[in-house]
C-alpha positions, 0 to 999 in steps of 0.5 A: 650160860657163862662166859667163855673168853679166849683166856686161860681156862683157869681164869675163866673158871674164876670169872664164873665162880667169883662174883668179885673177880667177875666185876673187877674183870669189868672195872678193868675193861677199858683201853685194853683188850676184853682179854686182859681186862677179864684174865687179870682178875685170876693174875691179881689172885695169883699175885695175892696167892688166894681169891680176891676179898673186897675187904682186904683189897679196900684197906690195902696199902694203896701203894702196895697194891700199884705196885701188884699191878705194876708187876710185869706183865702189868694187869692194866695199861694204867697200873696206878688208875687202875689199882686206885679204881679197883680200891674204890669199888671194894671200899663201896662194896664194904660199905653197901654190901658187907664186901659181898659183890654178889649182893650189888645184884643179888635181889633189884627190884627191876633193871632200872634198880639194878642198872642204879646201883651198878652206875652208882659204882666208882668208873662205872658210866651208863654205857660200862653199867649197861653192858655189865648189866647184859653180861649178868644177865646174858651170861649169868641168869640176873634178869630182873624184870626190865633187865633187857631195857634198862641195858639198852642195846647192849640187852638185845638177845642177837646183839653182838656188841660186847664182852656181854655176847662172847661165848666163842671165837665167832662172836668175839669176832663179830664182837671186834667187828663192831667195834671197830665199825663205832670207832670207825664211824666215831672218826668219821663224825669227827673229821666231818664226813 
């Protein structure tokens, strides 16, 4: 089980072995494509030249890391929210879990516990929280008990509905379709249809 996004393989690697760049992958994942979000962890370590450290990216010089983002090809839309939001995240991983990423999960009690501490993230609402919650355990073997519940129905072993359940092309398709039903079906509701 892992993830197998449509991004350099090195980058995919990364994801797999690297519990930070695995979660800054997700804290990224909104207004742009799975892709970006999840390939810029590897970019941010290149820019870095080492692997991503909680610690050091907490003390960054905030305006020093905007300007890592910023540099073209910019890692997020938002280069500046997003480097603030990123900073936010390590600086609660330093405090909570000694800057250890992989101790937000490492031992919950149940999903209901480990769902906690991931909404408990700067950026991380119930939906962003639940979906990381089916990736981990979907793609990386964190089942706590209730794992499944607590993701509502991101957790559903045959959903296709996140980054949580790309393992190829075809499901990234089937992923991307649906989406684009929710958007579609969110227009709808607005315009009263």
């Amino acid at each position: 089980m892992t993830l197998e996004l449509p991004i350099d393989p090195q980058a995919n690697r990364l994801l797999a072995r690297d519990p930070l760049a695995l979660l800054v992958g997700m804290v990224l994942d909104q207004q742009v494509s799975m892709e970006k979000a999840f390939s810029s962890p590897y970019v941010l370590a290149q820019r870095l030249g080492h692997d991503l450290d909680a610690r050091e990216l907490a003390g960054f010089d905030p305006e020093a890391l905007v300007a890592i983002f910023a540099q073209p090809p910019a890692l997020h839309r938002f280069p500046k929210a997003m480097a603030a939001r990123v900073q936010e995240v390590c600086r609660v991983l330093v405090e909570r879990y000694d800057g250890d990423a992989a101790r937000l999960w490492a031992d919950p009690a149940d999903g209901r516990e480990l769902l906690g501490r991931i909404t408990a993230l700067p950026g991380f609402g119930r939906q962003k929280a639940q979906i990381f919650l089916a990736l981990l355990g979907k793609r990386f073997g964190v089942q706590p008990p209730g794992w499944r519940e607590a993701a509502g129905h991101y957790g559903d072993p045959d959903a296709h509905r996140s980054v949580a359940d790309v393992t190829d092309a075809e499901s990234l398709r089937l992923v991307r379709e649906y989406k684009q039903q929710v958007k579609a079906a969110a227009k709808a509701s607005a315009r009263g249809d």
